[in-house]
C-alpha positions in Angstrom: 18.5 6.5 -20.4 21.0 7.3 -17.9 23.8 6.0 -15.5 21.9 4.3 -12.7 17.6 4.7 -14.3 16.1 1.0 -14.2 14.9 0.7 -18.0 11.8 1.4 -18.9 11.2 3.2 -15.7 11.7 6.5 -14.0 13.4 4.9 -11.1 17.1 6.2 -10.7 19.5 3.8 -8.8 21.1 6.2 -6.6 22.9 3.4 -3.6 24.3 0.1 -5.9 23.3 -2.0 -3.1 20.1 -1.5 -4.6 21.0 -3.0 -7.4 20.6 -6.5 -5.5 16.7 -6.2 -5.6 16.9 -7.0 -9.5 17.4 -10.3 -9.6 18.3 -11.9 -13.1 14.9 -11.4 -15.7 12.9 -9.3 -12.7 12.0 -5.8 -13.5 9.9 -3.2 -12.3 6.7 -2.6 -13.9 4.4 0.4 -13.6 1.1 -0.6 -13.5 -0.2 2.7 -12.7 0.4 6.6 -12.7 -1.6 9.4 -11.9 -0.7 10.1 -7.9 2.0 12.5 -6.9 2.9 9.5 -4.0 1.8 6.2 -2.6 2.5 4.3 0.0 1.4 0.8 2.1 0.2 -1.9 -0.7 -1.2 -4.6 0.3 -1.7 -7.8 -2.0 -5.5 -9.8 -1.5 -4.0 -13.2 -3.1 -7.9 -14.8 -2.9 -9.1 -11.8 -4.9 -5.7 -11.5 -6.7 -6.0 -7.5 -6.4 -3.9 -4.9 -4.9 -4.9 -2.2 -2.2 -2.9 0.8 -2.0 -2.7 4.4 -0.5 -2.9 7.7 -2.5 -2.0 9.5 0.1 -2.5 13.5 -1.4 -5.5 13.1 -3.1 -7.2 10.9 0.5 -8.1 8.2 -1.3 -7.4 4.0 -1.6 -6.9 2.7 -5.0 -7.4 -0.9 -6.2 -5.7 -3.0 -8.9 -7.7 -6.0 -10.3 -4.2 -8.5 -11.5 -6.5 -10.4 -14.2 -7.6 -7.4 -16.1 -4.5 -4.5 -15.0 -8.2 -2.2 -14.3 -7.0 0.2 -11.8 -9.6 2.1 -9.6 -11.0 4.0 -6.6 -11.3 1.3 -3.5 -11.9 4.5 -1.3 -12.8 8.0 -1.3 -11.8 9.8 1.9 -9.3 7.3 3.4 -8.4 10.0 6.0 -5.1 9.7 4.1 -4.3 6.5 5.0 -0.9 5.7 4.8 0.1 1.6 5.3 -2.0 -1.1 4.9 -1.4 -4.3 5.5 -3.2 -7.6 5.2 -4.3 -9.4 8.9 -4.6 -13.8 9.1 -8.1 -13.5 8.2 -7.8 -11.9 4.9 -9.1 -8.2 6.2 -7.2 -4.8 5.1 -5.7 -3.4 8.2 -5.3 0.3 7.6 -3.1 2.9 9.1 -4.7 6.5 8.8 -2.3 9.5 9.1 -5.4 11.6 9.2 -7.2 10.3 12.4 -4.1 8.8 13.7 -5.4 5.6 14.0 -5.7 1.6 13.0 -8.7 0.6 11.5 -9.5 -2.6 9.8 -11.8 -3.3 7.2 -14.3 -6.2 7.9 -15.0 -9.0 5.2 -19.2 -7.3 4.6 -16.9 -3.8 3.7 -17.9 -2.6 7.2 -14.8 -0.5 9.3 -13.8 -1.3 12.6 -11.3 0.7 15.0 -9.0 -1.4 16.1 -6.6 1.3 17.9 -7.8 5.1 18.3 -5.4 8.3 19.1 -1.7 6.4 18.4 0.7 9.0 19.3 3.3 7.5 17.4 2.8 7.3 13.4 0.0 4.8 12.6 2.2 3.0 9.9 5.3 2.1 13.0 2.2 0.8 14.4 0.7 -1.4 12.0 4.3 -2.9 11.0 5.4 -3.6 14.3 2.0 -5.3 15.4 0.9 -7.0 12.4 1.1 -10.1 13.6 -0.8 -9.4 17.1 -3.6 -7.7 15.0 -4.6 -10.9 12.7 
């Protein structure tokens, strides 16, 4: 281990105020490897599973928190990029790929909720989230 890695990690404290998000017996957990970067989870509390975005390999991946079984929620996620959750408990997806917001619908169905964004999809999503639900 060295000065500033989190143990038991490969995360490197570069800024101390980072330090700050550690808060007493917290630490960070990988649950996963196998993706050269992710980005945009989003946490399903009724399902108690976690969405995210492997962005390289254009794909979604799902954890399941009861068992820790990671796997593919979505082949050819048009390398989505942030996904966030909307009021009524649908995945709201920004994809980098089509430049656009889509939003998957409870039957697994996907709808397009903005097409074309010029700026980057994720801005989007953040900045709207609450509009979108």
């Amino acid at each position: 281990m060295w000065y500033g890695q989190v143990e038991g990690t490969d995360i490197v404290v570069l800024d101390p105020r980072f330090k700050a998000c550690f808060a007493g017996h917290v630490r960070v957990e990988r649950l996963w490897s196998g993706a050269r970067w992710t980005e945009g989870p989003a946490w399903f509390a009724a399902g108690r599973y976690l969405v995210w975005s492997d962005i390289p390999n254009n794909r979604m991946m799902r954890l399941v928190e009861p068992s820790g079984e990671v796997s593919v929620f979505r082949e050819r996620s048009n390398n989505s990029n942030g996904n966030t959750v909307d009021n009524q408990g649908r995945l709201v997806t920004c994809e980098h790929l089509t430049r656009r917001v889509t939003r998957t619908e409870i039957d697994g169905s996907i709808s397009v909720i903005c097409g074309k964004v010029e700026r980057q999809a994720s801005e989007f999503a953040q900045r709207r989230r609450r509009e979108i639900g």
